[in-house]
LODO-790456 format. One record per residue (C-alpha): x negated, y, z negated; chain; residue in three letters; residue number from 1. Coordinates in Angstrom, 3 decimals. Layout:
N
X; Y; Z; A; ALA; NUM
...
% end
This chain:
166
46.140; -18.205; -37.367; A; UNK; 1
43.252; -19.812; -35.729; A; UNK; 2
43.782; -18.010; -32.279; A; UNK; 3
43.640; -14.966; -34.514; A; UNK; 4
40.437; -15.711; -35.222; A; UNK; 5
39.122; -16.636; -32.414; A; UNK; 6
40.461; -13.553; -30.456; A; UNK; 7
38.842; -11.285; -33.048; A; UNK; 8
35.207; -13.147; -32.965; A; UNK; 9
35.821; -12.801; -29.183; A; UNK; 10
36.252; -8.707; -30.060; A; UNK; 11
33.428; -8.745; -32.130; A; UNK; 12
31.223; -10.418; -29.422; A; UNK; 13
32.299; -8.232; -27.071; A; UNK; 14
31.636; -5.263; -29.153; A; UNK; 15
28.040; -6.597; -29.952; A; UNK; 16
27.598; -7.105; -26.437; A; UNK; 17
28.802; -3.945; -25.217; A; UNK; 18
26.107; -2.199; -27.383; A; UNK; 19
23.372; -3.742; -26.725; A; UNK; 20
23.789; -3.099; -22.789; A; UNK; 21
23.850; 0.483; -24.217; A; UNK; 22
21.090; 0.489; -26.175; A; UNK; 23
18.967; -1.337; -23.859; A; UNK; 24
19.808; 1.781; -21.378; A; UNK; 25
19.348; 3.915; -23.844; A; UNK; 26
15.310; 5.768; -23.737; A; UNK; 27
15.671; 9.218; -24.896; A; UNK; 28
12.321; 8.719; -26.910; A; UNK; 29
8.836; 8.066; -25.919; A; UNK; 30
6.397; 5.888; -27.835; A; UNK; 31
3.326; 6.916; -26.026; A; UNK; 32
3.973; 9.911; -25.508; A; UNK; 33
1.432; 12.639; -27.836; A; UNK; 34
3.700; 14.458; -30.072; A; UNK; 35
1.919; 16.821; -31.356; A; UNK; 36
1.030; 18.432; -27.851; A; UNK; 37
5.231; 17.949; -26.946; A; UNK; 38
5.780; 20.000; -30.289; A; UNK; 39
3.575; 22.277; -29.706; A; UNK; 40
4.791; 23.315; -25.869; A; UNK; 41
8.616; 23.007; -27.570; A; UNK; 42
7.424; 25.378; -30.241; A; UNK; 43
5.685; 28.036; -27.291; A; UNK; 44
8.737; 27.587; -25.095; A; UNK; 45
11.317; 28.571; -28.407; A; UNK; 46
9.078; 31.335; -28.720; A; UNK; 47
9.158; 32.573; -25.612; A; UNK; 48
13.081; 32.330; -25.265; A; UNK; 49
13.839; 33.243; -29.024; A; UNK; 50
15.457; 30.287; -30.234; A; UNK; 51
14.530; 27.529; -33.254; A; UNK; 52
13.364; 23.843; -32.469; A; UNK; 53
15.997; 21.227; -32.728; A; UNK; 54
13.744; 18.161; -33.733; A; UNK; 55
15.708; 15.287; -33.587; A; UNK; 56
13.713; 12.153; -34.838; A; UNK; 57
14.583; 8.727; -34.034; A; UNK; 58
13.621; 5.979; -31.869; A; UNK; 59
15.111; 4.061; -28.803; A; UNK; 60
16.449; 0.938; -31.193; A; UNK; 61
18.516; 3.691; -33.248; A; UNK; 62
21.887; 3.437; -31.766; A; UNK; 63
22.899; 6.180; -34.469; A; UNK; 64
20.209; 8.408; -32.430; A; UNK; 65
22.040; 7.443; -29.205; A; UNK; 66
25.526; 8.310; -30.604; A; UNK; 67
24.333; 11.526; -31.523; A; UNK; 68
22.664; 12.898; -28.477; A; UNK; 69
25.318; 11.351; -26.198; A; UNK; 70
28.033; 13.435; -28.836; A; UNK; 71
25.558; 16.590; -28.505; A; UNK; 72
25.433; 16.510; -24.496; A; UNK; 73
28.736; 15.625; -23.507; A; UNK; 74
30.834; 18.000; -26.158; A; UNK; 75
30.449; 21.043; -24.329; A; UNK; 76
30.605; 23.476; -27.357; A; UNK; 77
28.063; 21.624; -28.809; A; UNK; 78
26.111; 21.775; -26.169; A; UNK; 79
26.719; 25.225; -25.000; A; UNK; 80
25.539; 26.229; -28.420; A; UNK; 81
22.315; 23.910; -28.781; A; UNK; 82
20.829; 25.238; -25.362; A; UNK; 83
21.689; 29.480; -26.414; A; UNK; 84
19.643; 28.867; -29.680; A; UNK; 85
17.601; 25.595; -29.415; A; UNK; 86
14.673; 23.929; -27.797; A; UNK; 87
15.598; 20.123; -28.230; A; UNK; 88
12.285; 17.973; -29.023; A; UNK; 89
13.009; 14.022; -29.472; A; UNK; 90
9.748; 12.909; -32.048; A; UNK; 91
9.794; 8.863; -31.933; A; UNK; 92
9.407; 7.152; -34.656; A; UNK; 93
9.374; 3.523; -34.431; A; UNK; 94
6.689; 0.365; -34.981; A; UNK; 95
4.645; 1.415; -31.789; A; UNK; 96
4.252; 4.990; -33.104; A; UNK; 97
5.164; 5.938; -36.240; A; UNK; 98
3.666; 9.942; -35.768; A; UNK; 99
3.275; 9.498; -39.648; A; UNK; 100
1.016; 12.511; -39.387; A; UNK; 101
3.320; 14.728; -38.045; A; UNK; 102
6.215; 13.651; -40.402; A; UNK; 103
3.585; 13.989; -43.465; A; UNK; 104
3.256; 17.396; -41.842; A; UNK; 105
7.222; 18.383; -42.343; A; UNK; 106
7.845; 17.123; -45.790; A; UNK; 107
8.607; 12.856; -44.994; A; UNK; 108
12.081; 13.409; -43.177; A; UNK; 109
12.152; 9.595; -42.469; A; UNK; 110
13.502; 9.576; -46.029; A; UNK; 111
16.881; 10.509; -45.134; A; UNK; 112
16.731; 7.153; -42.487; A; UNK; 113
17.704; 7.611; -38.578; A; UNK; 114
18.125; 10.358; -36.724; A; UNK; 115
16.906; 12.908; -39.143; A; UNK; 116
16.788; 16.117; -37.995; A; UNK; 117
14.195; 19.092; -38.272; A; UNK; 118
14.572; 22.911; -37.388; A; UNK; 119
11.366; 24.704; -36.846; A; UNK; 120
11.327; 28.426; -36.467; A; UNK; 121
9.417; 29.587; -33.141; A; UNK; 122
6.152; 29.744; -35.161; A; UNK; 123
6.880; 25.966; -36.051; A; UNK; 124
7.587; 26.143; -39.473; A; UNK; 125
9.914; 23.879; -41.208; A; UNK; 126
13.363; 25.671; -41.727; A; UNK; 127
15.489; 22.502; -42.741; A; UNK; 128
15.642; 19.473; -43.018; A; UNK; 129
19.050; 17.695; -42.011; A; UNK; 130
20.255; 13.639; -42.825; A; UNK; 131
22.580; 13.285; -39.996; A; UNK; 132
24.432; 10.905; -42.302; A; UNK; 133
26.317; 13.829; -43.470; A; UNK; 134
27.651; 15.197; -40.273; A; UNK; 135
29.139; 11.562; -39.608; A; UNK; 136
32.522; 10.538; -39.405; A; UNK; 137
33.748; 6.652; -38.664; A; UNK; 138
31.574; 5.613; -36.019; A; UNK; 139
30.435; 8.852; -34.655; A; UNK; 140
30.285; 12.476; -35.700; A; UNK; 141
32.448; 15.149; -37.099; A; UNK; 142
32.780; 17.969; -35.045; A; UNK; 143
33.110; 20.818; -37.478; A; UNK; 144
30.207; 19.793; -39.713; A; UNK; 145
28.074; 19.204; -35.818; A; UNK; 146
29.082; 22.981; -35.012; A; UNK; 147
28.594; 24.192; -38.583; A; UNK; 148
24.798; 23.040; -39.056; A; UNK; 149
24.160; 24.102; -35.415; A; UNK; 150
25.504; 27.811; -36.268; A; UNK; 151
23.917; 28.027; -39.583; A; UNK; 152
20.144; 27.002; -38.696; A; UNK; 153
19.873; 29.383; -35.052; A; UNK; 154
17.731; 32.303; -35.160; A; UNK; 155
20.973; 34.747; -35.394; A; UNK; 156
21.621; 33.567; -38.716; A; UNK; 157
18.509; 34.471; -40.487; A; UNK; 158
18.969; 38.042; -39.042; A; UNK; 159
18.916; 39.703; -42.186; A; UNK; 160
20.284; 42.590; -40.517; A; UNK; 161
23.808; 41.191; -39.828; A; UNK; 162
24.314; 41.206; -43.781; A; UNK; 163
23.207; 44.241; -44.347; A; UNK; 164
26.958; 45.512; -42.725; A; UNK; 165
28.398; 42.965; -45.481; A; UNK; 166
% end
């Protein structure tokens, strides 16, 4: 019994371990950086190509954050589909920057805790708000409810003209 419990604190350690390394690898998000000027060239750039914003807000401590855009990159659906109808924007929050302005802006999103996701039509208006909670599953994300929210917040499905053939 007690080598059972030493082999599964061992696990445990290792586990612990194992993500920190990850995390501390892990700098998809940039305190400094001035987030309204990165929306606003993410917003010009959707624009241009058609598509809705993918805000995906978070910080580099939030190893949720880094599950999710390491599931959204490397899932090739998922990805396929993100870069047709998104431009991807990564807003930090955490105790350096907060961008409490710009989250004030959008209707508090932090509410929903970390990541928290935005969509913001081409003009930058606030489409929906997502709490990633919901497309979890175990200790990452479900694919189905990933592809669903994807396909239901791009530009093609607010075409009011494809349900006019309904």
């Amino acid at each position: 019994m007690k080598y059972k419990f030493l082999f599964a604190l061992l696990l445990a350690c290792t586990a612990f371990v194992a993500n920190a390394q990850d995390m501390a690898n892990f700098k998809l998000y940039s305190p400094t950086e001035n987030a309204e000027e990165g929306l606003k060239k993410a917003i010009a750039q959707a624009k241009a190509e058609k598509k809705h914003v993918f805000v995906q807000i978070g910080g580099n401590w939030c190893v949720w954050c880094a599950r999710f855009n390491d599931y959204a990159t490397t899932d090739t659906q998922i990805d396929s589909l993100v870069k047709a109808n998104y431009v991807v924007y990564h807003l930090n929050y955490s105790k350096e920057n907060k961008n409490e302005k710009i989250l004030a802006k959008y209707g508090y999103p932090q509410r929903f805790g970390f990541p928290v996701f935005l969509v913001l039509d081409a003009a930058g208006n606030r489409l929906h708000t997502q709490d990633s909670g919901l497309l979890e599953a175990g200790k990452g994300y479900d694919k189905n409810k990933v592809m669903t929210f994807f396909t239901n917040w791009a530009p093609q499905a607010l075409d009011g003209e494809q349900y006019k053939k309904w």
